[in-house]
Residue, then its C-alpha position, 0 to 999 in steps of 0.5 A: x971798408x966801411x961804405x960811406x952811408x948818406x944819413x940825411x933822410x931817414x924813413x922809418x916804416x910805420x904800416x900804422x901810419x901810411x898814406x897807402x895801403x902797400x908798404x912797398x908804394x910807401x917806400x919807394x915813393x919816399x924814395x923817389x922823393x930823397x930818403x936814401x936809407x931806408x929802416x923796416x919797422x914791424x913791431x907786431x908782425x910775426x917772425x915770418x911775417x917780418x922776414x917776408x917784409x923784409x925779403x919784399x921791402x928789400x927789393x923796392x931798396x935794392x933797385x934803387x941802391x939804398x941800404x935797408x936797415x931792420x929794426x931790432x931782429x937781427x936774425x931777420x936782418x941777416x936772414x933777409x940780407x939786410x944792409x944793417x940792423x938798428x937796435x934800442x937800449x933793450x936789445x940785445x947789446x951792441x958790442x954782441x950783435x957786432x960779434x955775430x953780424x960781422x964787421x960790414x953790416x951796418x949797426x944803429x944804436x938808439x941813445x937818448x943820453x951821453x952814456x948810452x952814446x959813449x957806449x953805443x960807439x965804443x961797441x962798434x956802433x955806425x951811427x946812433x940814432x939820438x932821441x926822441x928829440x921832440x913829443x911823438x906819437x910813435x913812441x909814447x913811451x920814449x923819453x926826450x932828449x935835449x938840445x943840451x944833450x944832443x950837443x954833448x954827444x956830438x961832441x963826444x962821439x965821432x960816429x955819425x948822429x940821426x936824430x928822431x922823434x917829432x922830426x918834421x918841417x917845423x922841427x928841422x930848422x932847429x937843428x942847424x948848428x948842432x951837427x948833425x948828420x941826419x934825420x929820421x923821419x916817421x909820420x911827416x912822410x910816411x902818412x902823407x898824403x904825398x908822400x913823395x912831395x913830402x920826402x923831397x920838400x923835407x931833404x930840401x929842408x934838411x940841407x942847412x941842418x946838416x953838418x958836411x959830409x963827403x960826397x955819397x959814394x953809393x951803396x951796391x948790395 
């Protein structure tokens, strides 16, 4: 059975951005400050270089029983023994790193419109990662999504919705009422200059914003 995941604070990993020289301090501090999931994002590392970040960023999640989600490998996610994997419109197509990864990995799909949603959750997705909501820096490139269209998806797919993409205090309250189940979080934490302070006052933030969820039942890996 499927754990039940909390999605409301969701770091995303920027080594570009970080307020501390090791991404290990940066993760667990954000951790220790309410983000319950944790996605290792290393776009210009080598293959090994990522897998070996992974093995290291995956003992700082494992103490504190928090799933550890790789952005688009999933060989390093499954050589690694991440929770899950997060893919993008580019990558390799959900319904076949389904296939491969198995029914218990957790698999994140990004989707900026409807179709791509619709899709991502008929593939197998978990959850979908709906965005970029708002300008960010980074992820120049990425095109934005409105609250018109976050609105059709949450009414479309049962799954559930993170949202990311210029994701910060001022932003949050945005969201209240569309549904949400959470939100990815980059810079807002990552490069403070607490970043632990930074964590806990967005979950503190995020709490209206958010549609109910059942009690979080953990995550054991």
């Amino acid at each position: 059975m499927k754990r039940n995941i909390d999605y409301s604070l969701y770091l995303v990993t920027d080594r570009g951005l970080m307020s501390v020289p090791a991404i290990e301090e940066s993760v667990e501090s954000a951790i220790k400050g309410g983000c319950a999931l944790v996605q290792l994002r290393e776009k210009s590392a080598s293959s090994r270089e990522f897998y070996e970040a992974a093995l290291s960023v995956k003992a700082v999640t494992d103490r504190y029983n928090v799933p550890l989600i790789i952005n688009d490998r999933l060989d390093v996610a499954l050589a690694a023994g991440a929770a899950g994997v997060h893919i993008g419109q580019s990558d390799i197509p959900a319904a076949a790193v389904r296939r491969v990864a198995g029914p218990e990995m957790i698999l994140g799909v990004s989707a900026s419109c409807l179709a791509e949603a619709l899709a991502a959750s008929e593939a197998g997705a978990d959850y979908i990662g709906v965005g970029a909501m708002f300008a960010t820096g980074t992820k120049s490139d990425a095109e934005i999504t409105s609250m018109d269209e976050l609105r059709k998806i949450r009414a479309a797919v049962n799954i559930p919705i993170v949202v990311i993409g210029g994701i910060n205090m001022r932003t949050i309250p945005l969201f209240e009422g569309t549904g949400i189940d959470g939100f990815a979080v980059v810079s807002a934490i990552i490069g403070a200059p607490d970043i632990e302070q930074a964590a806990k006052e967005m979950k503190d933030k995020t709490a209206g914003a958010l549609r109910p969820r059942t009690p979080h039942k953990g995550y054991h890996p």
